[in-house]
N, C-alpha and C positions, 0 to 999 in steps of 0.2 A: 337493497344495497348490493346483494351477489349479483342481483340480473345488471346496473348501470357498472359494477367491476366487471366482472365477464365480459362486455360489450365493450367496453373501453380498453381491457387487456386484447381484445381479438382486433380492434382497429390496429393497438399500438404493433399487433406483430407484424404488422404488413409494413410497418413505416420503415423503409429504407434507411434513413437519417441514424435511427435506432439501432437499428443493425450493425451498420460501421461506430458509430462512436462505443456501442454496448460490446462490439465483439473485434471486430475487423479491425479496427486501430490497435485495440491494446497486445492483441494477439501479435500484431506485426512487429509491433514497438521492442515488445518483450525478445522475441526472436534474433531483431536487428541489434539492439543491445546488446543480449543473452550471447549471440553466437561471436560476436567483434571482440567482447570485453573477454567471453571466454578463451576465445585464440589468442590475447595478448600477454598471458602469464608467463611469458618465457622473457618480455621484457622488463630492464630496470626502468621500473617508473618512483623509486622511492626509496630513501636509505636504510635498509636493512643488516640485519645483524644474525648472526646463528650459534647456538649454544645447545650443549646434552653430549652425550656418549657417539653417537651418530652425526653427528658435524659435518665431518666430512666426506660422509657418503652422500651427504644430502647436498655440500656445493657439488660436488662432483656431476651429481644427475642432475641437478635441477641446471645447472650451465651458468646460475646468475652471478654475474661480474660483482664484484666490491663487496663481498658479504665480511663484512666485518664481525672476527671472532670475539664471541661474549664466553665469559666466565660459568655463568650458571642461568636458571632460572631469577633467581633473585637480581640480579646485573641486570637481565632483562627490563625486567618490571621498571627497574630505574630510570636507565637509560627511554625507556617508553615515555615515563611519564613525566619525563624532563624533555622529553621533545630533542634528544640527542640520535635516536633513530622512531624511525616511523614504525616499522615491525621487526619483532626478530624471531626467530624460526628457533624453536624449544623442542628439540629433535631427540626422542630415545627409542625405543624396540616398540614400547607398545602404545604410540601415538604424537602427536604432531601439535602442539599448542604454539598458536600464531598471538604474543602480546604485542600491542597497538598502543601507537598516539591517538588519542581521541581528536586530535588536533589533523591529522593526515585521512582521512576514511577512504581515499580514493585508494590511496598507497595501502594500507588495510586489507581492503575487498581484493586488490592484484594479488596478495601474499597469500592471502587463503583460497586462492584460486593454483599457485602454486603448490602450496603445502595439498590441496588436494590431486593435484595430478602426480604428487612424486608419491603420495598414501595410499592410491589405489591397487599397484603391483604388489605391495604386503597389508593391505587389510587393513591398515592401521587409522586407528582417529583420529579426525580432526576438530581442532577446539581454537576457538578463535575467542582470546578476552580484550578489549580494546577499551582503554582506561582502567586496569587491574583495581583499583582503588572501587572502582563500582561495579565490576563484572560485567561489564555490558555486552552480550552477545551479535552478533553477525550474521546475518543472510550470507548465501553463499550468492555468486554473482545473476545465474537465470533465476532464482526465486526473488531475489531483490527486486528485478526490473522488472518479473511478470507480475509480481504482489505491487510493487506502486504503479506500473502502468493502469492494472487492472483499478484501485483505487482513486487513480486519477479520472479514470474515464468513466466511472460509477456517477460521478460527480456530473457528469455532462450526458448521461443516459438517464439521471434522476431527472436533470434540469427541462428534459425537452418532455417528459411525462407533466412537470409543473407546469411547463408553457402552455401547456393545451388547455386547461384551465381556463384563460384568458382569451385563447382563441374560441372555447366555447361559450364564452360573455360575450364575444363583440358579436359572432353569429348569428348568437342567438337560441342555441339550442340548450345554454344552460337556463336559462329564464324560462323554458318548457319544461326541464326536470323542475323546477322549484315552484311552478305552476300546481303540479301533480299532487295527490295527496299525498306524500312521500315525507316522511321526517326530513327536515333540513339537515338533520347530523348526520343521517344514513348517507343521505347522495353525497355532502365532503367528505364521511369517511371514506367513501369507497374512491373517491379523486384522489386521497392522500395513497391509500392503498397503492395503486395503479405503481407511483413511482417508485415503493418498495418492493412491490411483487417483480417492476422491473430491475429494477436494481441487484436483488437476489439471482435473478435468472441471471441476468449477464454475467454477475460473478460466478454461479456455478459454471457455466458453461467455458469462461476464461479457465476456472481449477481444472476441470477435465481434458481441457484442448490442450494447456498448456505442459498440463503433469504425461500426456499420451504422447505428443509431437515435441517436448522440448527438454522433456525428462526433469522439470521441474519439483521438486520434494518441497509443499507444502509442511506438510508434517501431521500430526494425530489427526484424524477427519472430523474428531469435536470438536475439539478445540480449535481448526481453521475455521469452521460452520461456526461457530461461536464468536469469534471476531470479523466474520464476511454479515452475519444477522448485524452486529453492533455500529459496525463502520455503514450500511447502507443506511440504518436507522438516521447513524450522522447527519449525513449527507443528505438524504430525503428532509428530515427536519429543518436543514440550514437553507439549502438551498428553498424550500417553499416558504419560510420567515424570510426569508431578503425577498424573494419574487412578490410576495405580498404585500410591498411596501412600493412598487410599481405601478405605472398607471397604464402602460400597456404593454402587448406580446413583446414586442421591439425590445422596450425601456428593460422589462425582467428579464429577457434570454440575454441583454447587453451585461447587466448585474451580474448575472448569475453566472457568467463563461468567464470573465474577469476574477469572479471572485473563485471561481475554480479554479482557475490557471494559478490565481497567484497564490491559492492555499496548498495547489499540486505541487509547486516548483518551491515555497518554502517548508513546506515535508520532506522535501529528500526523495519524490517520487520517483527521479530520475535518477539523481546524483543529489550527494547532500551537499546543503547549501549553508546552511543558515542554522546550525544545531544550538544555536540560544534561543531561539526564533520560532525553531520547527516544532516543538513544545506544546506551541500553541495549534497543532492544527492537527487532525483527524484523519491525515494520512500519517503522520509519525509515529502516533500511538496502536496506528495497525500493523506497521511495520515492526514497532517493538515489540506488539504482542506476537505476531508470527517468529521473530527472532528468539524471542523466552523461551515460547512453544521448544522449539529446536532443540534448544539446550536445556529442555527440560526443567524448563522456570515455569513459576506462578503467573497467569495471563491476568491475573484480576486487576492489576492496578491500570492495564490499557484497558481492559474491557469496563471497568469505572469509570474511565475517562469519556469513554465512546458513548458510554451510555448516559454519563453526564451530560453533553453535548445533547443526545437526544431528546433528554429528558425537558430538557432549557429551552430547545427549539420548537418541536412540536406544538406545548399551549401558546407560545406566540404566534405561531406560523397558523393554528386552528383558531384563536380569535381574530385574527388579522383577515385570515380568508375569509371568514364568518359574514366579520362585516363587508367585505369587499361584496360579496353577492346578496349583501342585505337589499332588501326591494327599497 
């Protein structure tokens, strides 16, 4: 089983295709987002409000037109959660809490992109609660887009590890492993292998490109390694149960980039979309777990989810293959 991985991880490093969807795309994506969205926090994109001892030093610097004056913290919370302003800026000496419409998230992500560059000249933190009623924390803008581009593309560097599979049936060179005296479990595990060892590698390599060249703050290194193991599990498990349900290369890599695209784009990997919706998909819950992470929240309930997902997918995806390469 190590010598048919080994051999199969040393083909897949050479595969160009691998390369840009595992590294080159998501890198670029993150950047092109990351750097656009971070230069546009000086404009109004959203109705905001401002409130604390600090008020008005904070419209002052920050230049933003229409900041509507709030009462207190408590006023905040209100007017948030009545969808009467999208964010308001909770402004005093020793930090910057940005309350949110859960309903607005674009208008959100701009305000704590503000509240951090007027926080950085004194030190001060930033706390971003968007739905106050459920605490729900925030990526800041480059970690948002490099964390779901990266999970986006996880999904279509797992999917072209699965497709090979297929390509090594029609060949022919899988019915020469299955020939061999080799347990039949050993040579699928190590197939299955391939596209989590890929999958890992890409993501490390995105955490490091992105955290050196884009200044990106993941956040604690176990607890990201902990949700980067969980989310590729996903991913590799879903994507090799849907491909096994195919009758050829074509048919699954057609499955499989569809159902990547549309599980990326209803996650929120980009921009959220669909937050009744995104619930259901295995980039939201990686993005929520990286968001917790930050704020110094409990990861378990995404890293439950992720690995629930794995757990589901795998023995189908392992009997489905099974049989597919039954003689």
């Amino acid at each position: 089983m190590l010598r048919i991985l080994l051999k199969d991880l040393r083909r897949r490093s050479r595969d160009s295709m691998l390369l840009v969807f595992g590294v080159v795309l998501p890198l670029g994506m993150a950047f092109v987002f990351g750097v656009t969205l971070s230069g546009s926090g000086s404009q109004q994109l959203g109705r905001y409000g401002v409130a604390g001892p600090s008020a008005a030093e904070f419209t002052q610097r920050t230049g933003l037109p229409d900041l509507k004056p709030v009462a207190d913290a408590a006023q905040a919370r209100r007017l948030a959660e009545t969808n009467e302003l999208d964010a308001v800026f909770v402004v005093s000496p020793a930090g910057i809490e940005v309350v949110g419409s859960v309903d607005a998230p674009l208008a959100v992500q701009m305000a704590r992109e503000v509240a951090e560059s007027y926080a950085l000249p004194g030190g001060r933190n930033v706390q971003v609660v968007q739905d106050a009623t459920l605490g729900t924390r925030q990526l800041d803008t480059r970690t948002y887009h490099a964390a779901g581009a990266a999970m986006f593309f996880a999904f279509f560097a797992v999917m072209l590890s699965v497709t090979g599979l297929f390509e090594e049936r029609r060949n022919g060179t899988l019915a020469r492993l299955l020939s061999m005296p080799v347990p039949r479990a050993s040579i699928l595990t190590a197939k299955l292998l391939v596209g989590v060892i890929v999958g890992l590698a890409g993501m490390a390599l995105l955490v490091a490109a992105t955290t050196l060249l884009l200044g990106v703050r993941w956040g604690p290194p176990a607890g990201v390694a902990a949700l980067i193991v969980a989310g590729v599990l996903a991913a590799t498990g879903l994507m090799t149960a849907l491909a096994s349900f195919a009758r050829t290369p074509e048919q699954a890599a057609n499955w499989q980039s569809t159902a990547a695209a549309v599980l990326g784009l209803l996650g929120g990997s980009f921009f959220p979309v669909a937050p009744e919706l995104s619930v259901f998909t295995p980039h939201h819950w990686f993005l929520e777990g990286l968001a917790e992470l930050r704020g110094g929240a409990s990861i378990l309930p995404a890293l439950a989810v992720l690995l629930a997902v794995a757990a589901l997918s795998f023995p189908v995806a392992a009997v489905r293959v099974r049989r597919m390469v039954a003689p």
